[in-house]
N, C-alpha and C positions, 0 to 999 in steps of 0.2 A: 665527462660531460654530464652524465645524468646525476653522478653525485655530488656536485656543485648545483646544478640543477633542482632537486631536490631539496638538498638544506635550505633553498633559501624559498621554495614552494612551504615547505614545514614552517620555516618563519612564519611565513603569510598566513599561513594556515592557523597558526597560534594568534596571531593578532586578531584576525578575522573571527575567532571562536573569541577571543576573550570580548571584541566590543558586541558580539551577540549575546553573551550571557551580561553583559553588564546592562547591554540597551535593547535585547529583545523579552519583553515579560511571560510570562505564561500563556501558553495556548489560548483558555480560555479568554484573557485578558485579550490577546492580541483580536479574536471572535467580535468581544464587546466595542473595540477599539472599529472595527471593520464595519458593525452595526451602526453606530455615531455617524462613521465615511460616506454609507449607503444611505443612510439617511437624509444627510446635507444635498447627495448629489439628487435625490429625489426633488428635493425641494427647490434649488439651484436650477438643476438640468431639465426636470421635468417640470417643474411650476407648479409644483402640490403644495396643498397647507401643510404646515407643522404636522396640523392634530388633526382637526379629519376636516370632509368637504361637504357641499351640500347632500351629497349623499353620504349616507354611512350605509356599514356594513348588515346582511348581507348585499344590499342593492348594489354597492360600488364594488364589488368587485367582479361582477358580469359586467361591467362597462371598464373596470381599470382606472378607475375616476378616485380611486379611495385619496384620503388625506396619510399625511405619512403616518401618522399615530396607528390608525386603522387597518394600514397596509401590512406593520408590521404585528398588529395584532391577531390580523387574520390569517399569517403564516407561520407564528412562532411554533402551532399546533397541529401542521401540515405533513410534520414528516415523523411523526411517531412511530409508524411501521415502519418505515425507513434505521430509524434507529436501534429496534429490537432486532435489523435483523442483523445488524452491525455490529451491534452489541454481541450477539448469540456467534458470527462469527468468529469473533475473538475468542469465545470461551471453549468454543466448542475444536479449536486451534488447539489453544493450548492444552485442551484435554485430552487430542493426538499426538502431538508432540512429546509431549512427556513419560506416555507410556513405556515399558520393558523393552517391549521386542524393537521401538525405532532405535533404544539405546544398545543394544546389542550391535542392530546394524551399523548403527555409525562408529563403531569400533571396527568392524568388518572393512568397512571404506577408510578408514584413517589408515591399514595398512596395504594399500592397495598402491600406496607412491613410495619409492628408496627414500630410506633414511638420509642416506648419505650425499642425495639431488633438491637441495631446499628448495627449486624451482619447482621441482611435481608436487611438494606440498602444497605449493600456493597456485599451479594449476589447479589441483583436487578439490581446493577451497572454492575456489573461482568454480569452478561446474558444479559443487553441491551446492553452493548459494544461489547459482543461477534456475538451476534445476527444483529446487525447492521453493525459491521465488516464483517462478513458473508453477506451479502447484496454489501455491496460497502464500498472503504477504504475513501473515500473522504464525503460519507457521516456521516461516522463512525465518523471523526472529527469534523465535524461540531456538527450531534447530539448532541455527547458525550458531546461535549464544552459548548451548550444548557442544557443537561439534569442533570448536577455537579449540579451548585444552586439552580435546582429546588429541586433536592433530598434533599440537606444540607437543605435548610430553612426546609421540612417538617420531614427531623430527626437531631433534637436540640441536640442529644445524640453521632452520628457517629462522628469517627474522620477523619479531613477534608482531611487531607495529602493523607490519606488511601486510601478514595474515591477517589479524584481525580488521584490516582495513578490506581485505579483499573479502573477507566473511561478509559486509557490510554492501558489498557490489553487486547482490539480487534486486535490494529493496529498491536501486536507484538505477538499475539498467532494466531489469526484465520483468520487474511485477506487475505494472500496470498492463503491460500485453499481456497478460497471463491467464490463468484459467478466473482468478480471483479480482480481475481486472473491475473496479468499484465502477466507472462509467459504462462499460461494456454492458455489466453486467446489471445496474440499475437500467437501461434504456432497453434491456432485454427482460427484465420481468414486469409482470403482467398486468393494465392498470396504473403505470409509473406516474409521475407527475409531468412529464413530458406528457403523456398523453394527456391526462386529464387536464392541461393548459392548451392542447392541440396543438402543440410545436410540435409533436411527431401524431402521424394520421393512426398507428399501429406500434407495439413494440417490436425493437429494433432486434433479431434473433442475432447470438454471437456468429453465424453462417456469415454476416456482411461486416462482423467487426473482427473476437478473434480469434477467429476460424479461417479467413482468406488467405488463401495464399502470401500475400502482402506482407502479413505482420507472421504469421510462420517464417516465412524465410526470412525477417526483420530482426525476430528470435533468435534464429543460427547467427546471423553477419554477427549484431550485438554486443551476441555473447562472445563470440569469437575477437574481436576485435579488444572487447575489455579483458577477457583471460591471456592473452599478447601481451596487453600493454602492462596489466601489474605482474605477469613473469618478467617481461624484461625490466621491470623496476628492482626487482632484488639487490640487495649489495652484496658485494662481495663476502668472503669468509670472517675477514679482518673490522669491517666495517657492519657487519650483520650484529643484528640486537637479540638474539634469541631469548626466549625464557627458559631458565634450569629446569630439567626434569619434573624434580619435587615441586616444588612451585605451580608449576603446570598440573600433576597430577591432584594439587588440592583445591585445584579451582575445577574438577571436574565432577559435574552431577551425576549417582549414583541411585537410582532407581531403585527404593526399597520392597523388598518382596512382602505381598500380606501375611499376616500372621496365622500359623494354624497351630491350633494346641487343642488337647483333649477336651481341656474343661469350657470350649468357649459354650453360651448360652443357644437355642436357636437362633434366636437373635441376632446374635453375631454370625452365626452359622450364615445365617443368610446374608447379611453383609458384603460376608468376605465370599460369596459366592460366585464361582465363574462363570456357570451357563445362565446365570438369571441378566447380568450384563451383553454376554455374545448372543442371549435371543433376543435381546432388543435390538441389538445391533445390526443382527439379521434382519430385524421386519423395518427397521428405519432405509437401510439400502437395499431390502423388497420395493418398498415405496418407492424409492428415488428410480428404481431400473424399471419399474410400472410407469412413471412417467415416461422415462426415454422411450421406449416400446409403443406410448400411445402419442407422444408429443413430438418425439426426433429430438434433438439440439434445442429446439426453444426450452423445454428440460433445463435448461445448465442455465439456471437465473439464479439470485441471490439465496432464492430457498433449495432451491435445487443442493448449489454448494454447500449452503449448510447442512442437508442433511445428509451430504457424501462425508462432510469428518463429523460430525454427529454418531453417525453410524459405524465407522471406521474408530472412532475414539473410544465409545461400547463395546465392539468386537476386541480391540487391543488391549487393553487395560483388565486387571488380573480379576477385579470386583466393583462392587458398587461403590466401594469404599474407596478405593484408590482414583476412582472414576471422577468422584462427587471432589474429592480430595484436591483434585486437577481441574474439576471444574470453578470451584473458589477460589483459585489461583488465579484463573482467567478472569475471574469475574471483578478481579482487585485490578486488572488491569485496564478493564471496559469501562470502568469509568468518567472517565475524558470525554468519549465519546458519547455515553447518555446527556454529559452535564453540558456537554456543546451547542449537538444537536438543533437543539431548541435556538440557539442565537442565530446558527447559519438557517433554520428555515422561517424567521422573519428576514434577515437577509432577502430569501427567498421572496415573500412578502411583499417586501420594498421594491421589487423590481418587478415582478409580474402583477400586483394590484393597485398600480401606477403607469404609467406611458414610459417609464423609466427603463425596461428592457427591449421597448420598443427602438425607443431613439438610440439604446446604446449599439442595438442592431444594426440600424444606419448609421452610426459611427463606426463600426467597425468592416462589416462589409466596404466603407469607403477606404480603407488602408488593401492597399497590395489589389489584386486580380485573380482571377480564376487560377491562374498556374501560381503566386504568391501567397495565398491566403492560409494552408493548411501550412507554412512556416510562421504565418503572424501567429496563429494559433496556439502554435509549438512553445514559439516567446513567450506569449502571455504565458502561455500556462506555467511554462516555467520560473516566470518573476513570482505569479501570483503561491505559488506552490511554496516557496521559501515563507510568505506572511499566513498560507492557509495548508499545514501539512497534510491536512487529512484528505487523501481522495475521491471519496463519498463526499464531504461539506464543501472541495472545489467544483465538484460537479454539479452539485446544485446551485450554487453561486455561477457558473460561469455557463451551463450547459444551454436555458434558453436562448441566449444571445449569438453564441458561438454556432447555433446549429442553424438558426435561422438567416445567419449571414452568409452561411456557405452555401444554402439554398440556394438564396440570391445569387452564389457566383454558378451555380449549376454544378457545385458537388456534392457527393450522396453523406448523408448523415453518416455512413461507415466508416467513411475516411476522414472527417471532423471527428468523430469520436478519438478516432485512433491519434490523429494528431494531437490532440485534448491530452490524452494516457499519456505517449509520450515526451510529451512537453512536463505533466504534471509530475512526473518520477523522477524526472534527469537533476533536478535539483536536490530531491534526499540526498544526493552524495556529498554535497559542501552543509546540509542541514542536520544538524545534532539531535533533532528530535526523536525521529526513529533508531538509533545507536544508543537509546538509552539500555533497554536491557541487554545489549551486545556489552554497552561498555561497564554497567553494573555488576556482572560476569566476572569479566576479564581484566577490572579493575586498570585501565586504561585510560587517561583524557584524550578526547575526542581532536584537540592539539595536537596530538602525538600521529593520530593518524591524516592530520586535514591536510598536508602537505601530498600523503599519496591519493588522497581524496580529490585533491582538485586538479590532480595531473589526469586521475583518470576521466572527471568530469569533463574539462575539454576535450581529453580524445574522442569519448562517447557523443559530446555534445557536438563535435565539429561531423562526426561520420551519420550523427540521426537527421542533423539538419540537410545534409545530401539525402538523406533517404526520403526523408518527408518533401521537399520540393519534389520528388518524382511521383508520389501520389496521384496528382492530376493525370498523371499517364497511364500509371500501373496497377494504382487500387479499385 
């Protein structure tokens, strides 16, 4: 049943990837494409000029009267700190990630499941992706990307597709509940644009997002439910895809040690120096534990997180050199994200220096009821998630509307947020975007896995939309 099942979920899956790379463009393009959409409905929906109105800026936007020109002019430049810090966490990811000793470790855990049981491989996979997802989403990628051919080589038996499909099952089940959860964790640091728009009175500490009970045991179900469903996906012996040993062991990254030799200069000397990297790394997470100590939990905000793998990436890493090394790796990858940025916050723009998040507020508050509203949330987020991958730029995009409708139905911004994350994540799983350095790696098309991708996506999708209709009751 399931293997009839599946061949022809794979089909779908190959069609479906192939008219997205033919008719979905690049990121940025799909941003600018968004901008154009925002723009019309300003002018359309709210009744703004083109270009600007009798008032320009700065006057129109204390009244929200701006012209559409104006609106998106006075937010394309709104979220610059928003963006370094997004930026910093990516780099500051993958200059954890990469270090010696996690690669060590992830050798430790590859042999922790029988060889000869393909199904604890892709258990093992399924709780390290989830587990590291839960941690941070940027590091979730990289690991993950790392920890595929180490497992493959030591089970000669698992099938490949599988795995690296289920390696891929953090970024779309558990990241956004996570420690690194991009709305949570914007609406809990200090000063946000929530605030300074007064859609929130105060920021929002993770204590009422993800720290409640609610979305911890939302965590366990989750994961539990999607580590189920792709063990019992496995095929059989005859029908499994495994990759050969060799093969496997050349796609696996290999942590070079610094170089020590007589003749190096001071210079180098200090370079390749290990306590000048571990004592910063000490005083970066002195910092971050000086907050907790004097803040509690509100601590754990966007800067907070970054200076927990900042800090952690300093301490692990053998020198400056290997440090700086991993940090311009990351920094080729944060890209996207600076050169975004700027488009989603005239988005931005468009809707808060216009009547146009106003009224989309009474549009939407009018769909569903107090006990329906946190699954309308869930929907959108998850439509809009497949045209806006990035977490942080949906959040700004969708977050004044969504929070002030739930107001209106009498539920706490905690439980809109959460429903926000998980609507916004459950889509990565059928979207190619985040899968790129998994599948640059492992040298896989994203085809090959979309067939186990979208079986897991419904189950996950069908078991979060019972969980989120209970919010009203539980959160």
């Amino acid at each position: 049943m399931i293997g009839p099942m599946q061949q022809r979920l794979s089909r779908l899956g190959s069609r479906l990837t192939d008219f997205t790379i033919r008719w979905v463009p690049d990121a940025w393009v799909v941003a600018v494409v968004l901008t154009a959409f925002v723009w019309g409905l300003a002018v359309v929906m709210a009744d703004v000029p083109v270009w600007t109105s009798e008032q320009t800026l700065p006057a129109c936007a204390k009244s929200k009267s701006c012209g559409a020109f104006d609106a998106w002019s006075g937010g394309i430049w709104r979220l610059l700190k928003l963006t370094s810090q997004f930026a910093l966490a990516l780099v500051a990811a993958q200059a954890c990630a990469t270090s010696r000793p996690l690669g060590a470790l992830m050798n430790k855990i590859a042999g922790l499941a029988n060889p000869d049981k393909p199904r604890q491989a892709i258990v093992l996979m399924a709780l390290f992706s989830a587990s590291t997802a839960y941690l941070n989403w940027a590091v979730n990628l990289v690991l993950c990307a790392t920890f595929v051919p180490i497992v493959a080589a030591r089970h000669t038996k698992t099938d490949f597709r599988l795995l690296v499909a289920t390696a891929y099952l953090g970024i779309g089940v558990v990241w956004h509940a996570g420690l690194s959860g991009s709305g949570p964790l914007v609406a809990a640091t200090a000063n946000n644009f929530l605030v300074k728009q007064q859609i929130l009175a105060a920021p929002l500490p993770i204590t009422e997002t993800l720290l409640t009970p609610f979305n911890l045991l939302y965590v366990v179900f989750i994961t539990a439910v999607a580590t189920v469903t792709v063990a019992l996906l496995h095929p059989s012996d005859k029908d499994a895809h495994p990759l050969p040993k060799e093969r496997a062991a050349a796609l696996i990254i290999k942590p070079t040690p610094p170089p020590v030799r007589a003749d190096m200069s001071p210079a180098q000397r200090i370079d390749h120096s290990r306590w000048l990297t571990f004592a910063v790394g000490a005083l970066v997470l002195a910092h971050l534990a000086t907050r907790f100590i004097r803040e509690g939990t509100s601590g754990w905000d966007i800067n907070g997180y970054n200076a927990a793998f900042l800090g952690l990436a300093l301490v692990l890493h053998d020198s400056p050199r290997t440090f700086l090394t991993a940090c311009e790796q990351g920094a080729r990858n944060a890209w996207g994200i600076i050169v975004q940025f700027p488009l989603y916050a005239g988005i931005f723009g468009l809707m808060t220096l216009t009547p146009l998040a106003e009224q989309m507020t009474d549009w939407i508050a009018a769909i569903g009821d107090r006990h329906t509203y946190p699954a309308v949330v869930y929907s959108l987020s998850a439509v809009v998630n497949y045209l806006v991958p990035s977490g942080g730029s949906q959040f700004v995009i969708e977050a004044p509307y969504i929070l002030a409708a739930g107001a209106k139905h009498g539920l706490s911004h905690g439980s809109t947020v959460m429903a926000f994350a998980y609507g916004d994540m459950s889509t990565n799983l059928i979207q190619p975007f985040w899968a790129i350095p998994l599948l640059s790696v492992t040298g896989v098309a994203f085809g090959e896995i979309m067939g186990y991708c979208l079986l897991l996506f419904v189950t996950v999708s069908t078991a979060t939309l019972g969980a989120v209709l209970l919010m009203p009751w539980l959160f």
